[in-house]
C-alpha positions as CSV (number, residue, x, y, z in Angstrom):
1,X,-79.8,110.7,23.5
2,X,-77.2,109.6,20.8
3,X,-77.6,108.4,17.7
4,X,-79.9,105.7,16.0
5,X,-78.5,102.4,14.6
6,X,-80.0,101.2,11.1
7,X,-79.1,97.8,10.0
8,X,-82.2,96.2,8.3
9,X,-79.7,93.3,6.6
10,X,-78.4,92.7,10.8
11,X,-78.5,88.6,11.6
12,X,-80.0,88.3,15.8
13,X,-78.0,84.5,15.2
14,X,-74.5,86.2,14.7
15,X,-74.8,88.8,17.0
16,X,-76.3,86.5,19.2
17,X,-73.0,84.0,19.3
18,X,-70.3,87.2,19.0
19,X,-71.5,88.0,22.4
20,X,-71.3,84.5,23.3
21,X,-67.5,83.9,22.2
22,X,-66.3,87.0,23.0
23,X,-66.9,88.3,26.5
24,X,-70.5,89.2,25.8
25,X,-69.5,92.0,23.9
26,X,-68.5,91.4,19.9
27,X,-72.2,91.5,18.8
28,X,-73.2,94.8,20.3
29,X,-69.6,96.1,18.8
30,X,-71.1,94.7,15.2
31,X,-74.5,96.1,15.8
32,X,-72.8,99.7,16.7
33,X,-73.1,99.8,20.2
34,X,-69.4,100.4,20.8
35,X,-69.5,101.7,24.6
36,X,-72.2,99.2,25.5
37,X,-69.5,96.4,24.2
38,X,-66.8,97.7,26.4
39,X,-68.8,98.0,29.3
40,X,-70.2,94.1,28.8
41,X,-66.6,92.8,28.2
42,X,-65.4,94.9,31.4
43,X,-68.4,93.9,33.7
44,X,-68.0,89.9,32.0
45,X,-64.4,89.7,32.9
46,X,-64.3,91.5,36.0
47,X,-67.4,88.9,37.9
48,X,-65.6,86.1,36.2
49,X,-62.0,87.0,37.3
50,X,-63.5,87.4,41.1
51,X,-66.2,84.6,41.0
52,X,-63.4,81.9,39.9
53,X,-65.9,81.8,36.4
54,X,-69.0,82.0,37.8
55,X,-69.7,84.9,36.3
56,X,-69.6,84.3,33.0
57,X,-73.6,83.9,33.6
58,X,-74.0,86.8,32.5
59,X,-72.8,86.2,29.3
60,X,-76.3,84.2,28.5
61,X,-77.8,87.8,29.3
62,X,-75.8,89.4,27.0
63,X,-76.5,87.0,24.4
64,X,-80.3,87.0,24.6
65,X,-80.2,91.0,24.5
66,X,-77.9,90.6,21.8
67,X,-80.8,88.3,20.3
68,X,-83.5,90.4,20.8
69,X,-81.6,93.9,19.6
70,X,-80.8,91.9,16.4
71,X,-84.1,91.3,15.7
72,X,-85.5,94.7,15.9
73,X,-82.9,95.5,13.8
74,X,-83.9,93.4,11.1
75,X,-87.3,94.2,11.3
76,X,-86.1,97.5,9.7
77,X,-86.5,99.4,13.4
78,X,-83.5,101.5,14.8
79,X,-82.2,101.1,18.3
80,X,-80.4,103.8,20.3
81,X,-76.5,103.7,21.0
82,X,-77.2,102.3,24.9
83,X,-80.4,100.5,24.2
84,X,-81.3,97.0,25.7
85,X,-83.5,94.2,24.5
86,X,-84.3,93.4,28.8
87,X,-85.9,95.9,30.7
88,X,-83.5,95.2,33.7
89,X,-80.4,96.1,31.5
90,X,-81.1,99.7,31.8
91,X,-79.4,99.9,35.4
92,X,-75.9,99.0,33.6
93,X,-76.6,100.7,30.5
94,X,-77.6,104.2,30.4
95,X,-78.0,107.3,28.0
C-alpha cells in the first residue's frame, strides 16, 4: 500500500470541477493522486477519441469520486494514493 494523503484545508468543489475541465484527472493530481490522474486522463481520452465523444461520460464519474475523495479529505481523514470514492472504481484503480 502507498502512502496516505492529508489535506484537512482540501475544497470537494475544486477538485470536483478540475476533473471536470481537464480530462477527469486535474483534481486527483491536486489531491495527490498523481498515477490515478494519468490513468483517468488516459482512459477519458482514449473512450472519447474512439466513441466520437461519447465517452467523455466518464468524466461525471470522475468528478463525483473526485467529490466524494475531497470530502473525506476535509473531514480531516487520509485517503490512500489509488483510493476511490465508488466502490466500482477499484477494477481501474488498484494498489
Amino acid at each position: 500500500m502507498g502512502q496516505m494523503i492529508t489535506k484537512p484545508d482540501a475544497n470537494p468543489i475544486i477538485f470536483a470541477l478540475c476533473n471536470f475541465f481537464f480530462l477527469g484527472a486535474l483534481g486527483y493530481f491536486l489531491m495527490g493522486q498523481k498515477k490515478k490522474a494519468l490513468i483517468a486522463a488516459i482512459l477519458t481520452f482514449v473512450l472519447s477519441s474512439f466513441t466520437c465523444g461519447m465517452g467523455s461520460v466518464i468524466i461525471f464519474v470522475f468528478v463525483y469520486d473526485a467529490y466524494l475523495l475531497g470530502q473525506k479529505l476535509q473531514s480531516g481523514q487520509s485517503i490512500g494514493e489509488n483510493e476511490n470514492g465508488l466502490e466500482f472504481l477499484n477494477a481501474i484503480f488498484k494498489d
